[in-house]
FITI-411730 format. One record per residue (C-alpha): residue number from 0; chain; x, y, z. Coordinates in steps of 0.25 Angstrom, whole numbers. Example, Ala and Ser with C-alpha at 12.3 -4.5 7.8 and 13.67 -1.06 7.14 Angstrom:
REM residues 2
<num 0; chaine A; xx 49; yy -18; zz 31>
<num 1; chaine A; xx 55; yy -4; zz 29>
***
This chain:
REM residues 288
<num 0; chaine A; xx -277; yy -390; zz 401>
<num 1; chaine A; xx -269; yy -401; zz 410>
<num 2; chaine A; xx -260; yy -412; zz 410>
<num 3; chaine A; xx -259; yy -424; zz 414>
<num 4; chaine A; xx -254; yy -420; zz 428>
<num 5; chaine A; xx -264; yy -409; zz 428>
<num 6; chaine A; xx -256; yy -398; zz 426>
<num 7; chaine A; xx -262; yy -387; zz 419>
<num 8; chaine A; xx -256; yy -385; zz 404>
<num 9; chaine A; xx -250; yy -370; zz 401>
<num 10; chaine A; xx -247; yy -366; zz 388>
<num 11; chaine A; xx -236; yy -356; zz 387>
<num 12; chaine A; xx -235; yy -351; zz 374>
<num 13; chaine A; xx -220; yy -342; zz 373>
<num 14; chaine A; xx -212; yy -339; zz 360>
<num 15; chaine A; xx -200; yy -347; zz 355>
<num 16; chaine A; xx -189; yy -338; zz 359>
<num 17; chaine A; xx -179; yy -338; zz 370>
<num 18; chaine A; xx -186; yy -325; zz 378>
<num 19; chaine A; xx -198; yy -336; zz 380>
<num 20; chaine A; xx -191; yy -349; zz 380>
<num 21; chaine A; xx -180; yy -344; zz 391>
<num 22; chaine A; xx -194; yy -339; zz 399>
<num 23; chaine A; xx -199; yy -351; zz 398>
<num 24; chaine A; xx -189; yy -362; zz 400>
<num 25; chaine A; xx -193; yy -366; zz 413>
<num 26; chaine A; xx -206; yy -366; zz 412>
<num 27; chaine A; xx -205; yy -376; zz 398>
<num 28; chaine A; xx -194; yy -384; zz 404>
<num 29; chaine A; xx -200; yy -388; zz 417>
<num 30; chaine A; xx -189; yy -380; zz 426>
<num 31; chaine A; xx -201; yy -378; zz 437>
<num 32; chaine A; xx -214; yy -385; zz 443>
<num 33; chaine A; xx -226; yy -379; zz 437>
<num 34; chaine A; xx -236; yy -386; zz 446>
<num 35; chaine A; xx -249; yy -386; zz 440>
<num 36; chaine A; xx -247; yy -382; zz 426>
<num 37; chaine A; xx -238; yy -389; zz 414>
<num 38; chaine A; xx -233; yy -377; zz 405>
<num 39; chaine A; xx -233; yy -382; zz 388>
<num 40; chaine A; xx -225; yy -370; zz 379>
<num 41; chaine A; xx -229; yy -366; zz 367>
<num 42; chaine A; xx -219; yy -361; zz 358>
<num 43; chaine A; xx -224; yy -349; zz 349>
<num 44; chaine A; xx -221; yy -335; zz 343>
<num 45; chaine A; xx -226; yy -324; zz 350>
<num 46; chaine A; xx -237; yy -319; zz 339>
<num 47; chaine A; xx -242; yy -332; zz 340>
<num 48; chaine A; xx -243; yy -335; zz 355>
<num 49; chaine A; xx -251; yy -320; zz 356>
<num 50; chaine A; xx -261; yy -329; zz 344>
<num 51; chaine A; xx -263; yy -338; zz 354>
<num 52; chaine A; xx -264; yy -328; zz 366>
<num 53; chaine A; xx -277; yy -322; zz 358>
<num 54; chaine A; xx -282; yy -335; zz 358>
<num 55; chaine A; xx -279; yy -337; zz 373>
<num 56; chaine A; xx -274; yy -352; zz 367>
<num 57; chaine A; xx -261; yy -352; zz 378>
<num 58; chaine A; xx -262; yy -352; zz 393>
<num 59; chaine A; xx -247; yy -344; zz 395>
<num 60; chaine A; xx -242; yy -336; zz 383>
<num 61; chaine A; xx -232; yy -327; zz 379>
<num 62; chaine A; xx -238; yy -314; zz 372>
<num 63; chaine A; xx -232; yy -302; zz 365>
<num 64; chaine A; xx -239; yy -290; zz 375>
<num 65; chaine A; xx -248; yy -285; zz 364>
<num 66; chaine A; xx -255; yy -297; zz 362>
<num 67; chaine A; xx -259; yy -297; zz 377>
<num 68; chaine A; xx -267; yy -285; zz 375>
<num 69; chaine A; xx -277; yy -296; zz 367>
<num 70; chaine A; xx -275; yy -304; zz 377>
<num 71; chaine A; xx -281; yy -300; zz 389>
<num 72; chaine A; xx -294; yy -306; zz 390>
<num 73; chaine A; xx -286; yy -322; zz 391>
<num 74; chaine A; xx -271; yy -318; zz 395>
<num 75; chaine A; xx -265; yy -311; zz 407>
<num 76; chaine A; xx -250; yy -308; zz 406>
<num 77; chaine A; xx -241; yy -314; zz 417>
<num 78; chaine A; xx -228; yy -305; zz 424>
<num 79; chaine A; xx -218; yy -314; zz 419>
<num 80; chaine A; xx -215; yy -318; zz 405>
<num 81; chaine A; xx -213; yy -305; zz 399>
<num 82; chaine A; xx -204; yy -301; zz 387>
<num 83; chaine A; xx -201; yy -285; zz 390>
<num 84; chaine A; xx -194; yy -278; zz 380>
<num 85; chaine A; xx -183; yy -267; zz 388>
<num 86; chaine A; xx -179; yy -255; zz 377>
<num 87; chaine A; xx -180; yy -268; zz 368>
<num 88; chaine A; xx -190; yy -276; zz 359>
<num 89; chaine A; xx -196; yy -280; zz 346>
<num 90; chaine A; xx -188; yy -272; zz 336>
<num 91; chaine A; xx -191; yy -268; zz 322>
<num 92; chaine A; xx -181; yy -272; zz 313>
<num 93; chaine A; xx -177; yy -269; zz 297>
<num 94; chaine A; xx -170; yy -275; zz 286>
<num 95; chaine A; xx -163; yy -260; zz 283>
<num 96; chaine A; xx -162; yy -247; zz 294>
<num 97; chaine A; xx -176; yy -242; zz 296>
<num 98; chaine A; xx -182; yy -233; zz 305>
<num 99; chaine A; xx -195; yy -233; zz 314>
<num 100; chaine A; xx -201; yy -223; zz 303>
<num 101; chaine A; xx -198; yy -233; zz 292>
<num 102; chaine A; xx -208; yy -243; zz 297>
<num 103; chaine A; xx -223; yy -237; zz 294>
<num 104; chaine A; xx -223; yy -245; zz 280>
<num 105; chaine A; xx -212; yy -256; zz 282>
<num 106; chaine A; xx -217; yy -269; zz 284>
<num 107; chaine A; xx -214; yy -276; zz 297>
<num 108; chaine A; xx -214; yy -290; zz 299>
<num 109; chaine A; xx -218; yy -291; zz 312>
<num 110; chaine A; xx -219; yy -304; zz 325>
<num 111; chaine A; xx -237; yy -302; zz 326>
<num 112; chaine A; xx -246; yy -290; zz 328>
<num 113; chaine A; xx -249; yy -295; zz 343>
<num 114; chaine A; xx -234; yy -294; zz 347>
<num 115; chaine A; xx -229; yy -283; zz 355>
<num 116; chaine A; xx -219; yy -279; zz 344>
<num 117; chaine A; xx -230; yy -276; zz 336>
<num 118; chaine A; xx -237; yy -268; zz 345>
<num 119; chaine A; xx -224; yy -262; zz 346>
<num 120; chaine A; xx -221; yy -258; zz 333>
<num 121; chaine A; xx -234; yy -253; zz 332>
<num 122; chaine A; xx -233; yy -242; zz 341>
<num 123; chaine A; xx -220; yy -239; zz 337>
<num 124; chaine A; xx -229; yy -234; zz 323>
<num 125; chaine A; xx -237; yy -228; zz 332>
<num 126; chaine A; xx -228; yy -221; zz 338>
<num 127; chaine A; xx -221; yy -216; zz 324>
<num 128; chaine A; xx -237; yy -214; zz 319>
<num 129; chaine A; xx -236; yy -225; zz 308>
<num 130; chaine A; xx -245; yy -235; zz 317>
<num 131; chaine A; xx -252; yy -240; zz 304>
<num 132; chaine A; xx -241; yy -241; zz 295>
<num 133; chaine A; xx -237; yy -253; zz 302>
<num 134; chaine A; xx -235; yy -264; zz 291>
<num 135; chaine A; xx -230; yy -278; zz 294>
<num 136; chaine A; xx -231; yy -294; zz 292>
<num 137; chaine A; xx -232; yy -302; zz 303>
<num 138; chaine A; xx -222; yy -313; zz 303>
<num 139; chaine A; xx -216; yy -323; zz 313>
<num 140; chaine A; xx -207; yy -316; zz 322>
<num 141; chaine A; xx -195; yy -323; zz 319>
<num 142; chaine A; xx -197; yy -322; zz 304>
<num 143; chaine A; xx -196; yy -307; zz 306>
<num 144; chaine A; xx -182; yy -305; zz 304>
<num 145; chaine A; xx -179; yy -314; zz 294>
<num 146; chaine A; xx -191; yy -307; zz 284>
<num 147; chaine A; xx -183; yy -293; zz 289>
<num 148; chaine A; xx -170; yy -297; zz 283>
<num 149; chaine A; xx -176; yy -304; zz 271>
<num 150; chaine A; xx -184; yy -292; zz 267>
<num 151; chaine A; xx -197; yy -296; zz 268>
<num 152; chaine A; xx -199; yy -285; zz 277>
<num 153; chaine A; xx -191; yy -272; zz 280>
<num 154; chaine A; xx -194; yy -274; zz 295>
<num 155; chaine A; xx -197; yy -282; zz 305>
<num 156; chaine A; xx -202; yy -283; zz 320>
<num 157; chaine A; xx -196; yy -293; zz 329>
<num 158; chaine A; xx -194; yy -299; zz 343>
<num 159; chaine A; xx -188; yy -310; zz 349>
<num 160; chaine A; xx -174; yy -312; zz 346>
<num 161; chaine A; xx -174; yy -305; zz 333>
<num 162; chaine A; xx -171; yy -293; zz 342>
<num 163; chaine A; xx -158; yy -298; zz 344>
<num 164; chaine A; xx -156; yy -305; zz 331>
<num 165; chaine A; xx -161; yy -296; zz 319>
<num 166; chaine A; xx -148; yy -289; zz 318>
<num 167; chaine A; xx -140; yy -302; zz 314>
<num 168; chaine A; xx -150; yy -301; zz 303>
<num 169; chaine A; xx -146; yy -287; zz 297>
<num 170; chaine A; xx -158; yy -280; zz 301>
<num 171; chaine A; xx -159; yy -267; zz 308>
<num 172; chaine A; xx -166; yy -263; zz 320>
<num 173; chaine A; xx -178; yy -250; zz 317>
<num 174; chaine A; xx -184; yy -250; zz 332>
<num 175; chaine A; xx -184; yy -258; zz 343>
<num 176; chaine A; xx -198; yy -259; zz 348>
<num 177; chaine A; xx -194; yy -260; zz 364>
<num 178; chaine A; xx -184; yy -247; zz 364>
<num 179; chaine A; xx -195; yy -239; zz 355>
<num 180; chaine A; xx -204; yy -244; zz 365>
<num 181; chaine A; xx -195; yy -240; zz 378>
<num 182; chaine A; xx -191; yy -225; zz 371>
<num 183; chaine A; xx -208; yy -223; zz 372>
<num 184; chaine A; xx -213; yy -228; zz 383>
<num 185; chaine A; xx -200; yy -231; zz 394>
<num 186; chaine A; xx -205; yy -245; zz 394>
<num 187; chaine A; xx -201; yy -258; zz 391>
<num 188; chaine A; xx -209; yy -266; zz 379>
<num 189; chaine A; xx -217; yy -278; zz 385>
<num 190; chaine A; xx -217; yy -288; zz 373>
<num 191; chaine A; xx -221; yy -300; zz 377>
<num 192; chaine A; xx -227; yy -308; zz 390>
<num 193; chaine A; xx -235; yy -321; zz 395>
<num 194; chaine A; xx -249; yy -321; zz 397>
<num 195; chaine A; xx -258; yy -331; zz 405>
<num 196; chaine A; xx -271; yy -337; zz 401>
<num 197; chaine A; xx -281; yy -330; zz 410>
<num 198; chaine A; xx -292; yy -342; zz 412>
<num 199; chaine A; xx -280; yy -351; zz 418>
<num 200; chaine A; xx -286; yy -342; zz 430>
<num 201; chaine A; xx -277; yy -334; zz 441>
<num 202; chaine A; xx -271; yy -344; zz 448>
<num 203; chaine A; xx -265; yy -351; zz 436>
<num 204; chaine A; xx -262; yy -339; zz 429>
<num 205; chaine A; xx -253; yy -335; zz 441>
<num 206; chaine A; xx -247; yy -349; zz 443>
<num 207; chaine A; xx -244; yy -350; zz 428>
<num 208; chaine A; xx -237; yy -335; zz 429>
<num 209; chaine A; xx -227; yy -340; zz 441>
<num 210; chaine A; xx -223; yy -351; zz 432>
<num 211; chaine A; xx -220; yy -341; zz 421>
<num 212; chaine A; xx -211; yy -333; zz 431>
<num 213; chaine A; xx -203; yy -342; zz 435>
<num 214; chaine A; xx -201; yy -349; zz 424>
<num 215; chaine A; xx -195; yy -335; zz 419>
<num 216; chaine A; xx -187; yy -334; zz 431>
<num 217; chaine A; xx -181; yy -348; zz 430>
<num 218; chaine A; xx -176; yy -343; zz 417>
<num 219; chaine A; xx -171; yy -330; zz 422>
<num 220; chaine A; xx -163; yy -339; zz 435>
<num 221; chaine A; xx -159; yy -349; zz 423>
<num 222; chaine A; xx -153; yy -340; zz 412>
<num 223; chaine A; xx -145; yy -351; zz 405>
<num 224; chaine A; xx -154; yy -362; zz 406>
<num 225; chaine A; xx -167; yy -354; zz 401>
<num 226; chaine A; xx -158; yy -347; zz 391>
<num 227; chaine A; xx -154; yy -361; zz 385>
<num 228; chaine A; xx -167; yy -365; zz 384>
<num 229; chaine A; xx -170; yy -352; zz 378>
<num 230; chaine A; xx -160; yy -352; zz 367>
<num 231; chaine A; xx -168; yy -364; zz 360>
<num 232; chaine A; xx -177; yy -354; zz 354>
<num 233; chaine A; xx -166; yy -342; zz 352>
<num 234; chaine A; xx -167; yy -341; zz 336>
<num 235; chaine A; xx -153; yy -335; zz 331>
<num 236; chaine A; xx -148; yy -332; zz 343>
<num 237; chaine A; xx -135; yy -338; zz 354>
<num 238; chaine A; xx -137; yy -339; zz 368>
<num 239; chaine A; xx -130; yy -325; zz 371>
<num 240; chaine A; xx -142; yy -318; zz 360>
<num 241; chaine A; xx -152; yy -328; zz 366>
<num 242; chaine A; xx -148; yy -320; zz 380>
<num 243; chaine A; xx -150; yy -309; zz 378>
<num 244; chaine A; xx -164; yy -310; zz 369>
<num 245; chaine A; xx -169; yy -319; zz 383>
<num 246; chaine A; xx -165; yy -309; zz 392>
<num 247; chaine A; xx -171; yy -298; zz 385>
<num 248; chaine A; xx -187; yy -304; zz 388>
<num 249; chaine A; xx -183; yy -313; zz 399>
<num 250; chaine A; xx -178; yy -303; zz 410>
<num 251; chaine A; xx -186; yy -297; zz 423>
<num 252; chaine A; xx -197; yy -292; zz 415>
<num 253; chaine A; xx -200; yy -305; zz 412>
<num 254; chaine A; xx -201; yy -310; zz 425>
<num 255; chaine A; xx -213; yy -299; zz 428>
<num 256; chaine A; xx -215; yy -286; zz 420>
<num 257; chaine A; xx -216; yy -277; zz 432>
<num 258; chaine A; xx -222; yy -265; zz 433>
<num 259; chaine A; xx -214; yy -258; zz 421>
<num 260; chaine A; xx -217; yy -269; zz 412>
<num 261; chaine A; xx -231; yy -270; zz 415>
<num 262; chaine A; xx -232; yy -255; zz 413>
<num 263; chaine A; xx -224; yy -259; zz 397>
<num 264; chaine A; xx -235; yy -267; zz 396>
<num 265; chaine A; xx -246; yy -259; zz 399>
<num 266; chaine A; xx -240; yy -247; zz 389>
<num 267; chaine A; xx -238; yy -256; zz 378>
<num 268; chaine A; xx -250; yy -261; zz 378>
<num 269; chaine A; xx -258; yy -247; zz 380>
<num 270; chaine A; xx -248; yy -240; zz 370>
<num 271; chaine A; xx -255; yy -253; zz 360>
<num 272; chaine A; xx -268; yy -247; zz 364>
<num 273; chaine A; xx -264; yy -233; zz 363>
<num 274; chaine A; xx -260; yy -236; zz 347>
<num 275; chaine A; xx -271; yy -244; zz 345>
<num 276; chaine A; xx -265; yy -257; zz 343>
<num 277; chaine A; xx -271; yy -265; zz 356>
<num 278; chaine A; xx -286; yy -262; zz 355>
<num 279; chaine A; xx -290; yy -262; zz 369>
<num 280; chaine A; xx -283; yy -257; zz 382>
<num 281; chaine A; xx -276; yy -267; zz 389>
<num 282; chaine A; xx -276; yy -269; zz 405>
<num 283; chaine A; xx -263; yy -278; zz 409>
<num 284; chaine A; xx -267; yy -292; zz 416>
<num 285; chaine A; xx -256; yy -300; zz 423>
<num 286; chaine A; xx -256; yy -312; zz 430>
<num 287; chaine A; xx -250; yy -305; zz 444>
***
């Protein structure tokens, strides 16, 4: 698809929170030349954009890292985009003290069954032999907490924000999924990252990563700047909170995952495998 000038339309699709909107601030708000290519931003939760991902529907998309293992034969992941958890993560969260053994049987509203703190929690009951006593609801991710402190459910699995937030709401931490993660393996836990359409062809495909970059390093040289275009989707959170949630998935990692983060990738993702939650083995594609 082209414009009127010619240039070639990208579709980006990214979540609604200030992680993605501090990433992408200079790429939405023209703050570089991106000769060739006009980039259009599509706004939408995570479960949903990994939907679209299966149907191949967007040139450029945020995905949580277990989606892309169903991902392979349309998307390759690009270097830079990526949201690394660092002895942090998706956290499970109760309405009353619990423990990692009072989950098997607990029902667990939880973000979608193709994100990465899904897969997570999953092999947190493998790990504890309770894989299929897993019970849970899949519900909007920023429904979760709310539903926790309501009673609808004595649990919940979140990301985003409500890492930050869930406390102000009375609930209690049982596990966070990135420190479990880092105790077993010595790694960081690779949640999210950006893939590419593989039929835009190489040269695109490479074209379209450098733009990706250095929008993500404008952000990085423009702290304030990209963090106030950030805060316009911060829910329940001032500009100090706002931060430090940005700087936890928009650091170097993001910039490239380098060799430690591609090796995250690669366990998470065979460890899925080994449990029997990917179906098939996954070979890593990158758009170098």
């Amino acid at each position: 698809m082209s414009t009127a000038t010619g240039d070639r339309v990208i579709r980006v699709g990214h979540s609604p929170d200030p992680d993605d909107a501090f990433m992408f601030h200079a790429l939405a708000n023209d703050k570089f030349p991106t000769p060739g290519y006009k980039f259009v931003h599509e706004l939408q939760d995570i479960e949903t954009l990994n939907r679209r991902a299966l149907k191949g529907e967007l040139e450029v998309t945020a995905v949580s890292i277990h989606a892309y293992s169903f991902l392979l034969d349309k998307y390759a992941l690009l270097p830079s985009g990526c949201s690394m958890g660092d002895k942090y993560g998706p956290m499970v969260v109760a309405r009353k003290p619990l423990t990692v053994g009072d989950l098997p049987g607990t029902k667990i509203a939880v973000p979608g069954t193709l994100t990465t703190a899904f897969l997570t929690l999953n092999l947190l009951f493998d790990s504890i032999g309770a894989n299929g006593k897993l019970t849970y609801d899949v519900i909007p991710f920023d429904e979760i907490l709310n539903a926790v402190e309501s009673g609808k459910y004595d649990a919940g699995l979140i990301i985003h924000e409500g890492q930050l937030t869930f406390q102000n709401q009375g609930l209690h931490l049982v596990r966070d999924l990135g420190v479990w993660w880092q105790e077993q393996t010595g790694l960081p836990l690779p949640l999210g990252g950006n893939v590419v359409r593989k039929d835009l062809g190489t040269p695109a495909m490479k074209e379209i990563s450098a733009h990706i970059k250095r929008s993500i390093q404008y952000a990085l040289d423009h702290r304030h700047e990209a963090l106030q275009h950030a805060l316009k989707y911060a829910r329940d959170m001032d500009v100090t909170l706002a931060d430090k949630f940005v700087g936890m998935y928009v650091n170097d990692w993001t910039l490239d995952y380098g060799d430690r983060g591609r090796a995250a990738i690669r366990k998470l993702l065979a460890e899925g495998h080994r449990a029997g939650i990917i179906p098939n083995p996954v070979e890593l594609e990158f758009v170098e």
